[in-house]
LOSETOR-553863 format. One record per residue: residue in one letter; x, y, z of N, C-alpha, C, O in turn. Coordinates in pm, whole numbers, plus 50000, padded with zeros to 5 digits. Example, Ala and Ser with C-alpha at 12.3 -4.5 7.8 and 13.67 -1.06 7.14 Angstrom:
% residues 2
A513194943150780512304955050780513204967050780514244966850846
S512854977550708513674989450714512905000350787513415011450804
END
This chain:
% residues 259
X584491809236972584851798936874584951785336943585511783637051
X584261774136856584611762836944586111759536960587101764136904
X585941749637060587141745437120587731726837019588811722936974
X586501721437024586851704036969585881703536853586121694336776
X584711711936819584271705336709584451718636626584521729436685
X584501717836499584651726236338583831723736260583641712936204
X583131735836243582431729036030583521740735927583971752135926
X583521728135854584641731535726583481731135626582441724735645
X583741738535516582761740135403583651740635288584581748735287
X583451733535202584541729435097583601722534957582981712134976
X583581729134824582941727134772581311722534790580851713834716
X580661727634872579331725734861578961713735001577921711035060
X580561708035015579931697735171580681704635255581841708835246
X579741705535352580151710335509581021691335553580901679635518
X581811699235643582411684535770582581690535935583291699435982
X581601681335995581781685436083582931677536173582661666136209
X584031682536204585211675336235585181678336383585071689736430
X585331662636479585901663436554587381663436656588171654936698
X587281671736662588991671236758589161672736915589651682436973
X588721662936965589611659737142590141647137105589591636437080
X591791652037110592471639937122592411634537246591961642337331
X592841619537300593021608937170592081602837082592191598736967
X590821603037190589651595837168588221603137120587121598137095
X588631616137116587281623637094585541617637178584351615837152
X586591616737290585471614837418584091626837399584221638537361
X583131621637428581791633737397581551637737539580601633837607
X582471645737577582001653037728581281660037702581171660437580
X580251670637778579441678937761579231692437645578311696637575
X581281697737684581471704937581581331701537444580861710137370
X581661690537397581531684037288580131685537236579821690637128
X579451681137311577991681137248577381691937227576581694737139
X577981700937352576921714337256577671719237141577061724437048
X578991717837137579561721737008578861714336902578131720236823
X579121697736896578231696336773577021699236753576621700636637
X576151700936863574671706436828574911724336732574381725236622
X575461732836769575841745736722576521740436582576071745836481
X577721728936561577901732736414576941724336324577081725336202
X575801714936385574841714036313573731721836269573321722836153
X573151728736403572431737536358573071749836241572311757936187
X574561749636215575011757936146574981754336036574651763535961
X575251741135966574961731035877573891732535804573801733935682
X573181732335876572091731335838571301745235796570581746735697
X571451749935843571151771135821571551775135685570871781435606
X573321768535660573951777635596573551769535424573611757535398
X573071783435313573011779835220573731773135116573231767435019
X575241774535154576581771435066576811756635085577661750135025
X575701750935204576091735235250575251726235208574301723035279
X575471719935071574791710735063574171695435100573101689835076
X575521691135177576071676335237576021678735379575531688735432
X576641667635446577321674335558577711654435575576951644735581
X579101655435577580061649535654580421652035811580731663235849
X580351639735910580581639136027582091630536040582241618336026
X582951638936066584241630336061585201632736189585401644436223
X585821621836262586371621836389587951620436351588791620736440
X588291619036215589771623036209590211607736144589421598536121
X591781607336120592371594836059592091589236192590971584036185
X592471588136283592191575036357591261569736463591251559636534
X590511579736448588861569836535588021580736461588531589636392
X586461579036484585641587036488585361590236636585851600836676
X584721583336718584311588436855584371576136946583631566936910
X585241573537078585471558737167584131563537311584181559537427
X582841574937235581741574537360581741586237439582221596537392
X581241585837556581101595737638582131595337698582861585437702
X582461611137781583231611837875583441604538010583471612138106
X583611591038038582981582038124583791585338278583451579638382
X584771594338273585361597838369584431617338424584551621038541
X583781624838339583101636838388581851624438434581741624538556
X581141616638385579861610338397579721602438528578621599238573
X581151598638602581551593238737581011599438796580091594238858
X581221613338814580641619338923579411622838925578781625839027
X579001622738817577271626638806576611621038919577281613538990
X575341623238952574841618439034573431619738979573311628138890
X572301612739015570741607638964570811621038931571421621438825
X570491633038968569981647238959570381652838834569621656438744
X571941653538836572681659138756572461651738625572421658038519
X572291636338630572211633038483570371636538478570621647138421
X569371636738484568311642138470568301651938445567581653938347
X569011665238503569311677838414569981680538292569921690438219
X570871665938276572111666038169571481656738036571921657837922
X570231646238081570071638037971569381640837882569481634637776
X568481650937897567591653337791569021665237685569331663037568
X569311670937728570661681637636571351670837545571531672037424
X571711660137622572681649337591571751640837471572461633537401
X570591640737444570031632537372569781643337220569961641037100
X569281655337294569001667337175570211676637090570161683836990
X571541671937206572731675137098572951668136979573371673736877
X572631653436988573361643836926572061645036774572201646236652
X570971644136858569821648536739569781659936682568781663136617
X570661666636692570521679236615571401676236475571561684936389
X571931663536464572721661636318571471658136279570921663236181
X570881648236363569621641636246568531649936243567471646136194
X568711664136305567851670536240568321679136117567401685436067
X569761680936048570301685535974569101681535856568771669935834
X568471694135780567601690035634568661689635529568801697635436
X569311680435551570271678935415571241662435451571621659235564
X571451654335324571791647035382573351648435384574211655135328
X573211636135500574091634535580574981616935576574671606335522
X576211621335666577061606635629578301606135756579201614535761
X578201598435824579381597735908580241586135859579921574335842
X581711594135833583101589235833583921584535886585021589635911
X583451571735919583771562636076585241561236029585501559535910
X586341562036138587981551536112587751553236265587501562736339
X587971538436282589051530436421587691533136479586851534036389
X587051535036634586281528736749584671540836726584731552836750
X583811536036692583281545236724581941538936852581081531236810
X581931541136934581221532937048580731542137154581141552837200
X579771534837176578701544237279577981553537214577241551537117
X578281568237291577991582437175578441580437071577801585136977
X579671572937040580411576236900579601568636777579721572136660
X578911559736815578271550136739577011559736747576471562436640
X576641563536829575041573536870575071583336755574261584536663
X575981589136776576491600236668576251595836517575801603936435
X576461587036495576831583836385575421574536324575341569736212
X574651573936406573431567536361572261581136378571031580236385
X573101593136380571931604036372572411605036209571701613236152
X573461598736113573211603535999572351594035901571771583835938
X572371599435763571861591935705572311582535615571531576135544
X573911580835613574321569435596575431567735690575431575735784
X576351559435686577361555635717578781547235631578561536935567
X579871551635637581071548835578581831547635701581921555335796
X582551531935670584151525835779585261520535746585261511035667
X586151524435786587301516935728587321504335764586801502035873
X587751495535707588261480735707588041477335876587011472635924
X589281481035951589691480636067588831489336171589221491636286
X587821493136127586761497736192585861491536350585531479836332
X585561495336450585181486336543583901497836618584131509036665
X582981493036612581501498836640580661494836766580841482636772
X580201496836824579191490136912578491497037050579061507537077
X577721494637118576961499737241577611493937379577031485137444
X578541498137409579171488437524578831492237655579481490837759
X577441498337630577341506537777576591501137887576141506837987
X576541485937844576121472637962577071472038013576931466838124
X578181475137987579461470738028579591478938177580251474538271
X578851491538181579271503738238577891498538350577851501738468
X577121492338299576071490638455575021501538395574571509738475
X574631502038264573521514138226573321509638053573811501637973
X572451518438056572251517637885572561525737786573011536537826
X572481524337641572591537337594571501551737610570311550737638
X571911559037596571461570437624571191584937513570501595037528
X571651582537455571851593037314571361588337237571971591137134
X570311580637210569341572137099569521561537028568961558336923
X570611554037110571121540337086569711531037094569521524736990
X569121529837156567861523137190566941522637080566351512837035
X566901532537049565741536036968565951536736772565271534236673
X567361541736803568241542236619568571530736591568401525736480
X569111524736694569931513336628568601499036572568681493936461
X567601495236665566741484736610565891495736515564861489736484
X565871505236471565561510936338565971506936244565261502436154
X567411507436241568411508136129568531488536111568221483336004
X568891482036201569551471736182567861455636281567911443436292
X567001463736314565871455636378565911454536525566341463536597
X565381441536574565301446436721566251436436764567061439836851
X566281421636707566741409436782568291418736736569011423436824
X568561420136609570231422436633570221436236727570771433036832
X569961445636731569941455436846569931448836978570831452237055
X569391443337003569301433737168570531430937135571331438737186
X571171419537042572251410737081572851424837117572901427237237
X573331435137025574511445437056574731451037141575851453937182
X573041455337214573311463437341573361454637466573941459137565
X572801442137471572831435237567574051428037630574251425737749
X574761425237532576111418637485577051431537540577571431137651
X577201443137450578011456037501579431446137387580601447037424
X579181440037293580181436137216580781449637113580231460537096
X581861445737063582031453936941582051442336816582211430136809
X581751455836703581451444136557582521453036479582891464736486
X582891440636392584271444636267583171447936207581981447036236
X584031453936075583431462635974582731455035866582201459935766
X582811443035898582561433735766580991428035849579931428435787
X581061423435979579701420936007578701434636016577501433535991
X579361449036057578431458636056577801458935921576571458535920
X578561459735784578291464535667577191448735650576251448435571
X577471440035716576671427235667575251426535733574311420135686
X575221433335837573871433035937573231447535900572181450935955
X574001457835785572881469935736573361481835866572551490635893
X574581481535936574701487636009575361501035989575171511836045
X576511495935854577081506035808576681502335634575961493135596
X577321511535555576471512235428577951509035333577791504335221
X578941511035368580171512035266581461507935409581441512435524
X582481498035345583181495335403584191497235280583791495635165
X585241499935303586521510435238588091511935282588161514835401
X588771511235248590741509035331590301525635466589611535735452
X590951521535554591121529735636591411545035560590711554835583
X592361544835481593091556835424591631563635343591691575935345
X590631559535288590031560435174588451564035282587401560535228
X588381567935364587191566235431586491581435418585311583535444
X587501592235369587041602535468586731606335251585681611535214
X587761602735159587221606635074585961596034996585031600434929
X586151585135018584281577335017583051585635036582171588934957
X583241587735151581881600335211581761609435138580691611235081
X582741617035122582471628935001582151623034869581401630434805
X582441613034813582031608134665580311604134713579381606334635
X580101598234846578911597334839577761604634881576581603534849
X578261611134948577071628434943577391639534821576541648534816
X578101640234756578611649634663577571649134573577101659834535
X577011635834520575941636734412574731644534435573761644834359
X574871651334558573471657034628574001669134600573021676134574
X575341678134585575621691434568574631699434456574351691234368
X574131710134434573511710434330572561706834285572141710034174
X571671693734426570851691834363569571699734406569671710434465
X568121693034369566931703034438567341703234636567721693834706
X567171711334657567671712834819566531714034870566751713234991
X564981715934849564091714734873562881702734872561891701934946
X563141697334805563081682234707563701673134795562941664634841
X565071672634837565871663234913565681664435072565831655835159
X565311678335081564861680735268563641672935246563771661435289
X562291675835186561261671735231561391659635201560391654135247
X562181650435140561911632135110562561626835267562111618035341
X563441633135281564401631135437563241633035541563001623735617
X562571643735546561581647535630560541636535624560051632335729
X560201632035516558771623435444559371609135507558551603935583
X560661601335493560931588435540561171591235694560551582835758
X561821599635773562531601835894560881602235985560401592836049
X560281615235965558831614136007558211601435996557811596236100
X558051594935877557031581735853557631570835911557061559935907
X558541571935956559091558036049558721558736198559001550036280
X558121568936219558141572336343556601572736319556221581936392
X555451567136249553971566036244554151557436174554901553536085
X553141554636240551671544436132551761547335962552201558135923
X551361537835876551201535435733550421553735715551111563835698
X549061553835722548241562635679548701576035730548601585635653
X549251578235861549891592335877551411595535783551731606735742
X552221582335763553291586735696552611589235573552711600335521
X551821578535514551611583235332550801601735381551451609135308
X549911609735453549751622435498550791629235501550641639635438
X552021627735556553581634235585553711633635407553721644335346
X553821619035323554001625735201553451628635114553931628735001
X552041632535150551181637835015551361655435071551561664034986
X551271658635197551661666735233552941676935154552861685835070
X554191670535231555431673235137555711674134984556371682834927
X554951661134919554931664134767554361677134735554921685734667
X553091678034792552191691934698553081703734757553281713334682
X553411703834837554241715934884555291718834746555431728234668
X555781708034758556971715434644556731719734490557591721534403
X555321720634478554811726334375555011743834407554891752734323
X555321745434534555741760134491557031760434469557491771434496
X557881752134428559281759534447559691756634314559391748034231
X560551767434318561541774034187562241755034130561841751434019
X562891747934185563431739234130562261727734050562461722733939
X561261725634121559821717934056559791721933920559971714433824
X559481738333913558631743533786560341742733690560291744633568
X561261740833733562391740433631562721729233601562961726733483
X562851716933724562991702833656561871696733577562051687033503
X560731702533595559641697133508559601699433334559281692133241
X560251717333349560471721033254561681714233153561491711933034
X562651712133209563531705633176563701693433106564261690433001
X562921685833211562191666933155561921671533008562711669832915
X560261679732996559841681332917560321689832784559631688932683
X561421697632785561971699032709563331697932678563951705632605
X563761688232736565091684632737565741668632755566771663632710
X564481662232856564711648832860565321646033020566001653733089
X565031638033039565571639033231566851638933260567741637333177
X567031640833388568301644233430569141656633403570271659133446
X568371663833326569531677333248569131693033348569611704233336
X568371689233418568151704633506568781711233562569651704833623
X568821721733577569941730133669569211738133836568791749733841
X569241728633951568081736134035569531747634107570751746334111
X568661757434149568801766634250568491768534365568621779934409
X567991758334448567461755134554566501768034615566781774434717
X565571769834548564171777034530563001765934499561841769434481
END
């Protein structure tokens, strides 16, 4: 049984909760735990959502920067590729996803949280890549997620800088998606993946698959990723029922079974 991370399953959303107090530092153990309760997340049929939540008072203050002292060139070359494919194993979760930022989430903690597919912070929220600070860069797909999500010049300022941003410039630069009272953060997330409970679960993996893939190609291979994915879901049980449905019922009224 893990030791710091949990998936809770509670009406139809999984949470994957972290617990190393104070800071929910991402030492090694950490990461393979969250890689295992994602891949579990993601497996299990009863989970429609999945919430990433670090507790009332931070989400994640980064890596373990005191185990990472001693590393040496070797050891992190054996350790970085694990360290990059733990953290990607949320964003490989086929279902969406939402991290429930309160208080610091920085370095990994911010890494973490840009493997989902949205983001929610409390007010008093404080975010950023501070790992110039440390004499290195990010490492867990800070590089590469963050000028995705938010472009390249503001990605430079963040990682170059190693600043932190309030919750009002993240939500203003597209960094986070919902800013919310501290107290109100963890149930936000659930109001905003919840509309996905119930819905086509096959339908919602492959559009996740169709944008996540196509950002990562060229125009003509992504529109391939989704002509691909569309015709596919002509075999499944929820297609031939929401179609049915439209057509004799009027939209929105379907009931899928994730078939």
């Amino acid at each position: 049984m893990a030791e710091f991370v949990r998936l809770e399953v509670d009406g139809g959303i999984g949470t994957i909760r972290l617990e190393r107090p104070p800071m929910n530092a991402l030492n090694a153990q950490v990461q393979e735990e969250i890689r295992a309760a994602a891949v579990e997340a993601g497996e299990r049929r009863d989970v429609s959502a999945v919430i990433v939540y670090g507790g009332e008072k931070v989400f994640a203050a980064g890596a373990d920067i005191k185990q990472m002292q001693q590393m040496t060139y070797t050891d992190m070359v054996d350790r970085s590729g694990a360290l990059q494919s733990s953290l990607s194993a949320v964003a490989r979760i086929p279902k969406p996803t939402v991290a429930a930022i309160t208080g610091y989430a920085l370095g990994g903690g911010l890494e973490l949280a840009l493997c989902c597919d949205f983001r929610v912070c409390g007010d008093n929220a404080k975010v950023g890549q501070p790992e110039i600070l440390l004499g290195i860069i990010p490492g867990a797909g800070g590089t590469q997620r963050l000028p995705r999500l938010v472009g390249p010049a503001k990605a430079k300022d963040l990682i170059f800088s190693g600043r932190f941003v309030d919750a009002a410039e993240a939500l203003a630069i597209g960094l986070v998606d919902q800013v919310v009272a501290p107290d109100d953060v963890y149930s936000a997330a659930r109001t905003m993946v919840g509309r996905y409970v119930g819905g086509p679960a096959y339908a919602l993996r492959a559009a996740k698959e169709a944008i996540d893939r196509g950002l990562e190609s060229d125009l003509d291979t992504g529109l391939e990723i989704e002509r691909l994915q569309f015709a596919a879901l002509f075999a499944t049980q929820d297609r031939a029922e929401g179609m049915r449905s439209f057509v004799e019922d009027g939209p929105g009224k379907a009931t899928f079974e994730g078939k």
